[in-house]
N, CA, C and O of each residue as an XYZ file, in Angstrom:
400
protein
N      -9.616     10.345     -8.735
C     -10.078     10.827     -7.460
C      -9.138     11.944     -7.021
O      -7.943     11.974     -7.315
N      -9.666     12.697     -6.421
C      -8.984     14.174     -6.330
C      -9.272     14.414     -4.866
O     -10.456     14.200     -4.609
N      -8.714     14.706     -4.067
C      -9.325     14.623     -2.579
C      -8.170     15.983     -1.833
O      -6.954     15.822     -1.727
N      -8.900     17.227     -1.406
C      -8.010     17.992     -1.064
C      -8.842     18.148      0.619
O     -10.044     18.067      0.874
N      -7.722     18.382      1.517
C      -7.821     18.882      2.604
C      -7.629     20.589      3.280
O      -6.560     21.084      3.637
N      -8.786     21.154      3.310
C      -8.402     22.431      3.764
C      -8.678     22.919      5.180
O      -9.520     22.218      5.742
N      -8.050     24.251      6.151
C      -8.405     25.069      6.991
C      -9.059     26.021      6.100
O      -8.689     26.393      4.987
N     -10.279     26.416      6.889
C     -10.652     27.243      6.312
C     -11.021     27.955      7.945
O     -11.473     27.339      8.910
N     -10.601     29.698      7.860
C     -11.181     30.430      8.629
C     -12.208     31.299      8.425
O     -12.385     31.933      7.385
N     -13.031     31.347      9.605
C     -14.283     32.711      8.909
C     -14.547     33.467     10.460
O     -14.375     33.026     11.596
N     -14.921     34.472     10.089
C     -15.138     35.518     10.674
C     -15.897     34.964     11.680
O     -16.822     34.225     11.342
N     -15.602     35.266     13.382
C     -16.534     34.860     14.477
C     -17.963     34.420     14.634
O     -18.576     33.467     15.116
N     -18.267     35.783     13.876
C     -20.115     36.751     13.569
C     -20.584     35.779     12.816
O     -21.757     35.427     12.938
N     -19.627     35.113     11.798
C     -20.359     34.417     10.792
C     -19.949     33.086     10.745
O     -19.894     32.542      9.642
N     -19.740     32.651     11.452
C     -19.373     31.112     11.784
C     -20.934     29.739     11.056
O     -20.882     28.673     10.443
N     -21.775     30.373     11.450
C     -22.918     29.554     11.354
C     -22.989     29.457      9.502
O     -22.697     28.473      8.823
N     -23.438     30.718      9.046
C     -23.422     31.169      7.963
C     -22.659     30.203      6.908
O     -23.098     29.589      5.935
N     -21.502     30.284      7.395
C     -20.076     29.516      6.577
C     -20.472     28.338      6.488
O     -20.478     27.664      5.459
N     -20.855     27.987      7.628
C     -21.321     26.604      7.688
C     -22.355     26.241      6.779
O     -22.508     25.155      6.219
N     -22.837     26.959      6.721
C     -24.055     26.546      5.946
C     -24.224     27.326      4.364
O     -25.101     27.768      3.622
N     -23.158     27.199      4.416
C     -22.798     27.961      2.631
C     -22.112     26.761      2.182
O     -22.565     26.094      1.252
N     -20.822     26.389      2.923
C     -20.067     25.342      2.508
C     -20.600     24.314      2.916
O     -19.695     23.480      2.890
N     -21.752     23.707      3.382
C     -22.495     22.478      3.421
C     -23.337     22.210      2.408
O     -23.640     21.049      2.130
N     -23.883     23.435      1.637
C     -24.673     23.613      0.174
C     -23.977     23.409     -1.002
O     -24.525     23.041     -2.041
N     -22.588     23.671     -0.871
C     -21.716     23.258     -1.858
C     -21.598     21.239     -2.371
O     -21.317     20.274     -1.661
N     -21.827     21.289     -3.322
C     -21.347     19.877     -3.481
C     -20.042     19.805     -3.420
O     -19.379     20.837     -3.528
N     -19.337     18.367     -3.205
C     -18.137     17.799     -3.102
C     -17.513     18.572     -1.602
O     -16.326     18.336     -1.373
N     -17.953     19.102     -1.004
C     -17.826     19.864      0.375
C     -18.191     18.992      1.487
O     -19.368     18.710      1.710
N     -16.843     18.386      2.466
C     -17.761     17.814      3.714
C     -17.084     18.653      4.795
O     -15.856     18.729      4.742
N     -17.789     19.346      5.853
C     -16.650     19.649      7.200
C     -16.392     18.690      8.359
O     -17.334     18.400      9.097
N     -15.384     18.265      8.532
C     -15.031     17.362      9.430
C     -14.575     18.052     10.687
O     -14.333     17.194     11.535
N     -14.413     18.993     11.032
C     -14.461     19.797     12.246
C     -14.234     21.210     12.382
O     -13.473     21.756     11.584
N     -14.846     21.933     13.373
C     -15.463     23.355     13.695
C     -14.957     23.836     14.880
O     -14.680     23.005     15.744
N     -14.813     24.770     15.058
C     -14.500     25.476     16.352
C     -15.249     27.012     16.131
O     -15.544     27.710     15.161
N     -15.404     27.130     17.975
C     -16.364     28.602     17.461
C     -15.905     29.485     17.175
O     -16.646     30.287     16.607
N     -14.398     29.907     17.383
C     -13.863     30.638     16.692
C     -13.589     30.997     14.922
O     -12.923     31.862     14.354
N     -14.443     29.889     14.436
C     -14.673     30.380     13.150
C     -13.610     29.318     12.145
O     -13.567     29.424     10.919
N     -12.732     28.229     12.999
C     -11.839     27.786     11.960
C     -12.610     26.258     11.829
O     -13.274     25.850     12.782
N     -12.491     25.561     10.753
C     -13.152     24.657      9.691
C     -12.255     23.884      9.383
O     -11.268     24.450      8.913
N     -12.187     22.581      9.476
C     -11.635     21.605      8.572
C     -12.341     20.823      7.624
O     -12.976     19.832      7.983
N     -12.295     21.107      6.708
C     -12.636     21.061      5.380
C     -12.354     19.996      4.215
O     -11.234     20.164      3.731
N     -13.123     18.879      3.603
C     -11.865     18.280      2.769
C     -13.597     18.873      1.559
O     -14.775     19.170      1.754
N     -12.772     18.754      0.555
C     -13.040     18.865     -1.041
C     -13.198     17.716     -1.790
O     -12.359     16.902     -1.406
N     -13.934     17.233     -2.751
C     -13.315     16.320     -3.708
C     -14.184     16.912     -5.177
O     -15.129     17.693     -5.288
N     -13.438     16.202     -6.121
C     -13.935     16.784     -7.353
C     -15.236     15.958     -7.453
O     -15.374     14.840     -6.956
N     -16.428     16.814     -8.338
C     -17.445     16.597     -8.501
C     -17.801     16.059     -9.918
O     -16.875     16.692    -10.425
N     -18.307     15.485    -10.886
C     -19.139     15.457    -11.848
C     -18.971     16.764    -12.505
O     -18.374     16.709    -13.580
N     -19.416     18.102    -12.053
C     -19.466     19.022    -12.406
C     -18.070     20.332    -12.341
O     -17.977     21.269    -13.133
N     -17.358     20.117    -11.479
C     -16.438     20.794    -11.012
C     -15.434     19.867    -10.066
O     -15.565     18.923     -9.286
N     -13.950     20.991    -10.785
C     -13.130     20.239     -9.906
C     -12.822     20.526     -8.493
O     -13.510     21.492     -8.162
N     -12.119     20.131     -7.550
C     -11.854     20.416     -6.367
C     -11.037     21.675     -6.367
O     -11.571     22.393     -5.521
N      -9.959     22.336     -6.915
C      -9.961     23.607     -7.265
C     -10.388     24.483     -7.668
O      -9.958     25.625     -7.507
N     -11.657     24.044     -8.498
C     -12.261     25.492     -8.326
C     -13.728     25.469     -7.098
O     -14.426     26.431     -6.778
N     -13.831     24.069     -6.633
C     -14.626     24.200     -5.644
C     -13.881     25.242     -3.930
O     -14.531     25.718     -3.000
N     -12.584     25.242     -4.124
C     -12.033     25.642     -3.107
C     -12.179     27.452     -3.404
O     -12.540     28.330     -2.620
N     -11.799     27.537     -4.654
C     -11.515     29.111     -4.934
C     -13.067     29.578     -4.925
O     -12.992     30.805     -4.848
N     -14.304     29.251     -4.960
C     -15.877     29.334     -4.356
C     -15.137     29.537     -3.356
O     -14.500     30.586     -3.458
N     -14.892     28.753     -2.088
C     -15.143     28.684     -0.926
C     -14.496     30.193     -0.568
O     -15.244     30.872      0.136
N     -13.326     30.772     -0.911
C     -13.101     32.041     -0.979
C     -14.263     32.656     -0.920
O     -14.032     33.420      0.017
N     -14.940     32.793     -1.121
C     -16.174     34.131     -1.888
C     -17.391     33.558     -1.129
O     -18.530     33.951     -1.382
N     -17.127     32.621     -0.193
C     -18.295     32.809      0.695
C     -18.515     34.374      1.702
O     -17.547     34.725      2.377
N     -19.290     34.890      1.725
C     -19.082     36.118      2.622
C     -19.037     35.185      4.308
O     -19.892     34.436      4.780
N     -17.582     35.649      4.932
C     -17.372     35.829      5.896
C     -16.074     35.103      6.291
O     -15.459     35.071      7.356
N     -15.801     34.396      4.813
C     -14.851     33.342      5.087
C     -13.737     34.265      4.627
O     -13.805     35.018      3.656
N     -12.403     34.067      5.681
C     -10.877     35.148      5.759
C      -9.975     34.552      4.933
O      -9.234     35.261      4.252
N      -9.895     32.938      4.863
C      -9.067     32.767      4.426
C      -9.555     30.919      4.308
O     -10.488     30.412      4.931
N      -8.575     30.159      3.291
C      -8.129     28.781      2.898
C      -7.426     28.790      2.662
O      -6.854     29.610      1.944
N      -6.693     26.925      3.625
C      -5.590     26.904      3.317
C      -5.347     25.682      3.006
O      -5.124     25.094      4.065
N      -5.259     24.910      2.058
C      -4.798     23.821      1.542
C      -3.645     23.166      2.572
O      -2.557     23.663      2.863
N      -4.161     22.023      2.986
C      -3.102     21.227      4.069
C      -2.453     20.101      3.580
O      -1.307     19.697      3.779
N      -3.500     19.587      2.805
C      -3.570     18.020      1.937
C      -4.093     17.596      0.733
O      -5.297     17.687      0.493
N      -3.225     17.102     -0.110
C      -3.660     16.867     -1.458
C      -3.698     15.875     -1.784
O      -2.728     15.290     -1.302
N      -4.477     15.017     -2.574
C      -4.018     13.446     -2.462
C      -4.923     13.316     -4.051
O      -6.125     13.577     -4.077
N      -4.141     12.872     -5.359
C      -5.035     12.535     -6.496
C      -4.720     11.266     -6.961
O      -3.520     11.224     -7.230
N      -5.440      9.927     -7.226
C      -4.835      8.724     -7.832
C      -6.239      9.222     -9.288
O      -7.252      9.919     -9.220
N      -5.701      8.572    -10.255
C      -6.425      8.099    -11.031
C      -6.725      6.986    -11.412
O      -6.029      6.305    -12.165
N      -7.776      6.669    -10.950
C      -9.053      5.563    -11.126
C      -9.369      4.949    -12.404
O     -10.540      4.570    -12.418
N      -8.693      4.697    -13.563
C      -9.050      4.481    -14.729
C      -8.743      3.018    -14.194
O      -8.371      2.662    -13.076
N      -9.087      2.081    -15.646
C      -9.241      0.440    -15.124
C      -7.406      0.251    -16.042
O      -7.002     -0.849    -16.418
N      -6.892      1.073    -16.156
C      -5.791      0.249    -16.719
C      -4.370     -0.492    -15.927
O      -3.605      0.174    -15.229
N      -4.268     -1.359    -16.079
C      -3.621     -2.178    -14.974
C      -2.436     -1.540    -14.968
O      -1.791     -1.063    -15.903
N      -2.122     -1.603    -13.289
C      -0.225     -1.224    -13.076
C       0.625     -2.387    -13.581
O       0.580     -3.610    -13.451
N       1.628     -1.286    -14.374
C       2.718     -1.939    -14.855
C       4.019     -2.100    -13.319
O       4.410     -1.312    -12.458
N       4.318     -3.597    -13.663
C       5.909     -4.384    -13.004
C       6.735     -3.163    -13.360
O       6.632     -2.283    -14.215
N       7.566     -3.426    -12.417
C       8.365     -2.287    -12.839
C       9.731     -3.132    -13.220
O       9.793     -4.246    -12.699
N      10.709     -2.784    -13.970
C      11.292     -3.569    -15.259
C      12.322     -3.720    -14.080
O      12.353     -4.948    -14.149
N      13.031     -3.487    -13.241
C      13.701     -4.562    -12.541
C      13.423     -3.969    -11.210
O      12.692     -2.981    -11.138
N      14.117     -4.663     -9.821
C      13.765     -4.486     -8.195
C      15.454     -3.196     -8.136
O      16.356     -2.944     -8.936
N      15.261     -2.941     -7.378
C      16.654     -2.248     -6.963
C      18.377     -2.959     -6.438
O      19.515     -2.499     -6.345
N      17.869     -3.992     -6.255
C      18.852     -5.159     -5.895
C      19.013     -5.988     -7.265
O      19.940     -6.710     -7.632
N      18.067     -5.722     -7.762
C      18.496     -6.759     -9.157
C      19.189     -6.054    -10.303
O      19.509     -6.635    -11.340
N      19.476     -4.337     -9.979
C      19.669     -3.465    -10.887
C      21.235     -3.340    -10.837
O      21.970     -3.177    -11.811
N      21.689     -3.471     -9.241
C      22.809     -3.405     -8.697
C      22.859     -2.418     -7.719
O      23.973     -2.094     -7.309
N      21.714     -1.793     -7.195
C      21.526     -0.553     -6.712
C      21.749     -0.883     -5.032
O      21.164     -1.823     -4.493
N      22.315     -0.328     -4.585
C      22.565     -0.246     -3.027
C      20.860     -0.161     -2.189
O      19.994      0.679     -2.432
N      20.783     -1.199     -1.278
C      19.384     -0.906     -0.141
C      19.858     -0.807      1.015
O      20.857     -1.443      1.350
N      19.304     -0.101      1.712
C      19.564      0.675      3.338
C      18.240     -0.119      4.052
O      17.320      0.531      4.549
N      18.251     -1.132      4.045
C      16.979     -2.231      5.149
C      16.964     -1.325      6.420
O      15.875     -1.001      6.895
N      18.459     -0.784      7.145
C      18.296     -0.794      8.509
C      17.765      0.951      8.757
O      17.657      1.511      9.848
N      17.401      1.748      6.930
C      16.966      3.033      7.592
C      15.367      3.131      8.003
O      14.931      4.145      8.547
């Protein structure tokens, strides 16, 4: 799972437009708008494409100024189980700070 968070700004004039370019996009949701043209944006990778190059599209919408990557977040989802980790930090001899 690949999950990126962007600002995206677009041009005043074309606020609607944007909207409705990057709502046609798959893996594209906007989670909030202002009329000044700025977008919050998250991405995720698709079947077909990843979330980076779904973002570098979003560039080349006409009207859109700029993206800006805020948040990135990738786990991979495969079924193979997490490994224990071979000792705790107290059992290693390693100093813990509880009270930071």
């Amino acid at each position: 799972m690949n999950v990126c968070g962007c600002l995206v700004h677009a041009a005043p004039d074309r606020v609607d437009g944007c909207a409705e370019d990057m709502l046609a996009m798959d893996g594209v949701e906007i989670h909030g708008r202002s009329d000044e043209g700025r977008f919050v944006v998250v991405v995720e990778d698709t079947p077909s494409l990843r979330a980076s190059e779904t973002i570098m599209a979003l560039h080349q919408i006409p009207g859109v100024l700029s993206v800006t990557l805020t948040y990135h977040h990738f786990e991979d989802l495969t079924d193979t189980p997490a490994q224990a980790p071979l000792s705790s930090p107290t059992q290693s001899g390693a100093q813990t700070h509880d009270h930071l």
